[in-house]
N, C-alpha and C positions, 0 to 999 in steps of 0.2 A: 539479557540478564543471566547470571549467572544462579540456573534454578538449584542447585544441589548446594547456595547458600543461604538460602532465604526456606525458612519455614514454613508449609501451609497447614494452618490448624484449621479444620473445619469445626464453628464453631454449632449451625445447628440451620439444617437442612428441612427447609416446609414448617408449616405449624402445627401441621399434623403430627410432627416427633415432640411438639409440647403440648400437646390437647388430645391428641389416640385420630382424631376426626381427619379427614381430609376433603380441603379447597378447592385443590388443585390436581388433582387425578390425573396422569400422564394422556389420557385420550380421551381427556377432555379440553387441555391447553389449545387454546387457538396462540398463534404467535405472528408476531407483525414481521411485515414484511419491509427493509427497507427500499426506498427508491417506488413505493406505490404511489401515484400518481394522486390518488385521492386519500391518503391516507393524514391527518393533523398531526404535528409533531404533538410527544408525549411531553406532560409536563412537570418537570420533576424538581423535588425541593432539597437542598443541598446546604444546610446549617454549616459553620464554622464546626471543626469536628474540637472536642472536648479535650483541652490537656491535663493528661493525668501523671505528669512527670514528679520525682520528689521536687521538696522544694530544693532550692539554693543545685539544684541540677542542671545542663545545658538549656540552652534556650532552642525552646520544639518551632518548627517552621508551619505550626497547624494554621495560620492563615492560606499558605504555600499549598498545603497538602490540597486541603480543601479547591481552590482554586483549579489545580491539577483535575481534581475527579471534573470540575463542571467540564473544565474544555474539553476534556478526552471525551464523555457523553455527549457532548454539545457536537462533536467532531463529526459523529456517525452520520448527523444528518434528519433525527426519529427523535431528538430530544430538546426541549428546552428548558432550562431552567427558570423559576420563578425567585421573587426577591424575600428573603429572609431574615426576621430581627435577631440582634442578639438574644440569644437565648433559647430561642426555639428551639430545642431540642431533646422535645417529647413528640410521642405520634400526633398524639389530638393537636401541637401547635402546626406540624405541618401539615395536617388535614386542612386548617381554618387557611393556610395560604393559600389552598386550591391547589393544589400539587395531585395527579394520579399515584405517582410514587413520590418517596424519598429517601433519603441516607442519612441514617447517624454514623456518628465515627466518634472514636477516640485513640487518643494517643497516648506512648509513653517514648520519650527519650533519657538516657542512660549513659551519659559519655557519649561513645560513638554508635552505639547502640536503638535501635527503634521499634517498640512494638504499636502496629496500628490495627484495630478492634473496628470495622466495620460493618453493616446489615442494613441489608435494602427492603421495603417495607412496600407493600400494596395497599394504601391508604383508603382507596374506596370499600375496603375488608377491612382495615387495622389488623392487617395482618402481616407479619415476618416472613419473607419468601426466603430468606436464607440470611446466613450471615459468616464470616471468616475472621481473621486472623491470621497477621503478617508479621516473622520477625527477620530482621537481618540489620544490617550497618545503616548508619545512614545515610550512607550516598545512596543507598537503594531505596530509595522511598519511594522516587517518585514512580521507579517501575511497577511496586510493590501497586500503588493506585493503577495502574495500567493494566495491571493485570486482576484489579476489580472491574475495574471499567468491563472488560472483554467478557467476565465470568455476569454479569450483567446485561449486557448486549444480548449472548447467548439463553439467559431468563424469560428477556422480549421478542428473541425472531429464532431461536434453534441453533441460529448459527455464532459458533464466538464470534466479539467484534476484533477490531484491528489497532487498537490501543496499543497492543506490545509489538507492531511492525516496525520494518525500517525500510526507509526512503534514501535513492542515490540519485546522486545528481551532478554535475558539470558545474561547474563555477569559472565563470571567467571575472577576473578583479577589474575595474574601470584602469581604462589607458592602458591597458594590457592586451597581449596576446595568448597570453599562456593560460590553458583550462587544466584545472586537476579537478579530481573526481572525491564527493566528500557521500555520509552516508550520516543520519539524522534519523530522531524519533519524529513521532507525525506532530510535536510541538515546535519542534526545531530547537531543545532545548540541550541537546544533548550531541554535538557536530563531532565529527570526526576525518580526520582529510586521509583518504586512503592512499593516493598518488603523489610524490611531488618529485615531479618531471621535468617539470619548468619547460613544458609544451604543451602537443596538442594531445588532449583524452576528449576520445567520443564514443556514442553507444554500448552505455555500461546495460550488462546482464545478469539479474540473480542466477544462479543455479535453482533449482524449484525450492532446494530444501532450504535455500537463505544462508549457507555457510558461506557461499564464494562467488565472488562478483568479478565475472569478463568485462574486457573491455576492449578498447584497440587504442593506443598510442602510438603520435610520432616521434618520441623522443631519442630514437635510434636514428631517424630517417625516411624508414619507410614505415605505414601502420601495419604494425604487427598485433596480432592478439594476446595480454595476458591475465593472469587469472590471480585473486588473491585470497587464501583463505582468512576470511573475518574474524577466525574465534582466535583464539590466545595466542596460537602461533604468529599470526598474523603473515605468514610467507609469500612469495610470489613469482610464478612462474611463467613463462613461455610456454602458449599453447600451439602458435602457429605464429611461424616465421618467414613464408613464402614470400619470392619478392611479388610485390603488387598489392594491391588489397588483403586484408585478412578483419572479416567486420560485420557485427552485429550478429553473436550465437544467437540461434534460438535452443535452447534445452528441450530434451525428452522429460516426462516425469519422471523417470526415474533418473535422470543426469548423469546417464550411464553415458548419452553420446549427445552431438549436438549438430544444428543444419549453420552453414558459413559462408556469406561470400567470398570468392577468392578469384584473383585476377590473375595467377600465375601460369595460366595455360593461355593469358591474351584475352579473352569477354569475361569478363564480372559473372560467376557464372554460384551455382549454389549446393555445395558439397556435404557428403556425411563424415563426419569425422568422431570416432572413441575419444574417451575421455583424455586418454594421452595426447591428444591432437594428428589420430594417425585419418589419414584418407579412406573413409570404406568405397566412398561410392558418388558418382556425380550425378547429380540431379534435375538438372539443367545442361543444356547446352547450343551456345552459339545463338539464341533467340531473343536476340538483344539484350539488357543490359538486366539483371535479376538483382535482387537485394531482400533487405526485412525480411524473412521469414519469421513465420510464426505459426506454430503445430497445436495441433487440437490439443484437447487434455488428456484423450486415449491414446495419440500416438498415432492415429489412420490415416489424419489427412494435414493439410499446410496452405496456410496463403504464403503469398509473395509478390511484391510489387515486380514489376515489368514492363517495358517502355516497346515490347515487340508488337503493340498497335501504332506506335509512333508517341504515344504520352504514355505517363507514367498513370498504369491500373492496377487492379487486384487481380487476381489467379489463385484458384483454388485448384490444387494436386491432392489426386486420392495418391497414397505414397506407394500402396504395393503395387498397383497397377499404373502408377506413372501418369494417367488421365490427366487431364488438364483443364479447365473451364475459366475464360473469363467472368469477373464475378460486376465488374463496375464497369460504368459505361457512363454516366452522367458526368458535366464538370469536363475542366482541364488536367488535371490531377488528384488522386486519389491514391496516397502515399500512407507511410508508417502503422501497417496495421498492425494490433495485438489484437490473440484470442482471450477470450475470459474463462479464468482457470476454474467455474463453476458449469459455464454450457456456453451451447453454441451460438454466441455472440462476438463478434469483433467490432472492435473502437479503431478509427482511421483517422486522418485527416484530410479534408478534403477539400478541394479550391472551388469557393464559390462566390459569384460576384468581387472578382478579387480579392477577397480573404480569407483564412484559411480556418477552416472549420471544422467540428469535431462531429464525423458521421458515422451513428451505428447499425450493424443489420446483422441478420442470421445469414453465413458463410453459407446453406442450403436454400436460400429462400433470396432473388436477384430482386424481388420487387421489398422486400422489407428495410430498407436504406432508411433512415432517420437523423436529422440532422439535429444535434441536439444543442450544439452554441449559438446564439444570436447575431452576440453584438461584434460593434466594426473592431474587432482587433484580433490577430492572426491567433491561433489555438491549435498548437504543435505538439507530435511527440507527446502520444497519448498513452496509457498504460494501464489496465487494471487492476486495480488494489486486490490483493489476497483474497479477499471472499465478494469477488467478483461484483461490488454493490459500487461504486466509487470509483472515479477515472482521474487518473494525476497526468497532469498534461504542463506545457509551458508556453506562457500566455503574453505578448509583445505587451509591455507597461513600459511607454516611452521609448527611448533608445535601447531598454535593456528586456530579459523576459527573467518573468517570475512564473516559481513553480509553483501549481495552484492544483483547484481537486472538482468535479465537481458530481452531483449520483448522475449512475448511469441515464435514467429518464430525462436527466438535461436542469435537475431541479438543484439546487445548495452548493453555488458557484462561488468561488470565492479564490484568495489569494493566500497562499497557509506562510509563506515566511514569508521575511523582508531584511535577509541579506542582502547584501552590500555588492553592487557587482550588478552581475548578470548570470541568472541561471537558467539551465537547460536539460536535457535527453535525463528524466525524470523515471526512472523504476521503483517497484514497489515489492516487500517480496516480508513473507515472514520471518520470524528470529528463533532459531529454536538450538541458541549458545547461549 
């Protein structure tokens, strides 16, 4: 979204800035945790939000709006909605549904214009935990709700939620061969096709900060790596063009440089390369076939898959000191791992009883391996959502796969679109254009 066109008025912060008194004391907040094991989702009441348009004025989408806030909440995994009648919308009616919280909203549409009046409520208090206001166009609406959603999430666990991310992904069209690379909000309401190649695009990568997403294409011939930036430019360059492999960056936080297979010295081997895509340094070498990397969140250390047992396992590298440790030894494979850009956790996939399943453990700790998918269908191409709570992975649904989400502890599994095709190599990364 484009924040320096959208207005945020903060409308009125705690109850305590309308009563002198205070509820909620900063150290006194307990805050939920998502992805806890024993934790009951929260239950929260979401009235049709109030149109307050003139009359004989456009026609407002406040069915639309309203719907938008349930899924985005719904999304996180910590929330349910309960069911509500027309009208409800006073505290005392959403009290009586049983709701812990809820949301009023109202709206105004103006031509093309939108302003939407929201405030979230802690009902077992009857009390306002806050409230805002949104104006901009309105094709910005539904952001405008995404980004209530997040500023709510962050009410209930400390951390903002993940409402205003964005998701890429691989698209292959049925009876085709050709994948291009698209990128979507977490409703899939909003798609955008960043490539068209009319080839092969694989292992797309945000940059940390979410402006520009690598990839590798063949649509030269050989896969080369390039890079595109998402905001308004929209441009796209060539980061590496060596003949052989050039595949699957992993970024530094600061995306100042990046780690890359490259096969152009003869072994698939795993390089440091500056943002210009120059060679600093190799990192690997000659020890059989290396791939995936993926670097902590400070920068010290790095997994990477490696077949120098004879199958494909994990390896953990301290980076100054080159050290090396096998980290996986269970299974026949144990492939595609990402780090969680919160702590130290990695999501992998790994082959169990023949299918392929989604295993997480602490990169320091060889006995904490937990396997968190069940059922019989393969669970690929796994990814950490922004604030590390959520894993987007790509799940075999018949001949094709869908990209799906599910928390980290293995609980609120599901299938988030249903594009047409077959999609796959699924990243997650923030927006902050």
């Amino acid at each position: 979204m484009n924040r320096k066109s959208i207005t945020l008025v903060l409308i009125s912060l705690w109850l305590a800035a309308l009563t002198g008194s205070s509820l909620y004391a900063a150290d006194q907040r307990v805050y939920l945790t998502i992805g806890s094991a024993e934790a009951r989702k929260i239950k929260f009441a979401v009235p049709e939000f109030t149109d307050t348009s003139p009359a004989g004025g456009s026609i407002a989408p406040g069915f639309g709006l309203t719907q938008t806030l349930t899924k985005s909440l719904e999304f996180h995994g910590i929330i349910e909605t309960v069911p509500t009648l027309a009208g409800q919308n006073s505290v005392e009616a959403l009290q009586r549904a049983g709701a812990d919280y809820g949301v009023l909203g109202r709206y105004t549409v103006i031509d093309e214009a939108i302003t939407i009046q929201l405030r979230l409520y802690d009902l077992s208090q009857g009390a306002m935990l806050f409230g805002k206001e949104y104006q901009g166009a309105l094709s910005q609406a539904e952001e405008m709700i995404f980004t209530f959603t997040d500023a709510v999430i962050n009410e209930l666990t400390g951390v903002p939620g993940i409402a205003s991310t964005q998701i890429a992904f691989v698209s292959q069209p049925a009876n085709s061969r050709e994948r291009e690379l698209f990128t979507t909000n977490i409703l899939g309401s909003k798609l955008r096709q960043v490539t068209r190649h009319r080839s092969l695009v694989v292992s797309p990568r945000f940059t940390r900060d979410g402006n520009f997403l690598a990839y590798t294409s063949y649509h030269s011939g050989n896969p080369n790596l390039y890079i595109t930036d998402l905001r308004q430019s929209k441009t796209t360059q060539a980061l590496s063009r060596r003949r052989g492999m050039n595949l699957a960056p992993a970024w530094y936080q600061d995306d100042s440089r990046f780690v890359l297979t490259l096969s152009y010295l003869g072994n698939p081997d795993l390089f440091l390369l500056n943002r210009d895509g120059k060679v600093e340094g190799q990192l690997t070498k000659d020890a059989g076939i290396n791939v995936s990397p993926t670097i902590s969140p400070d920068g010290t250390h790095m997994v990477f898959v490696s077949d120098r047992s004879g199958k494909p396992n994990l390896y953990l590298t301290e980076l100054k000191t080159s050290k090396v440790r096998r980290l996986t030894f269970e299974g026949s494979e144990n492939v595609e791992p990402d780090w969680s850009p919160t702590e130290d956790r990695l999501v992998f996939t790994c082959l169990r009883g023949g299918i392929y399943q989604l295993c997480t453990m602490n990169p320091f700790d060889e006995d904490s391996i937990q396997q968190i998918t069940k059922t019989r269908s393969n669970h690929e191409m796994p990814a950490f959502s922004p604030d590390g709570n959520q894993i987007i992975f790509a799940k075999r649904d018949g001949a094709n796969h869908k990209i799906s989400a599910i928390l980290k502890n293995g609980a609120f599994e599901r299938i988030l679109f249903s594009f047409p095709g077959s999609q796959s190599y699924p990243r997650w990364a923030r927006k902050s254009y």
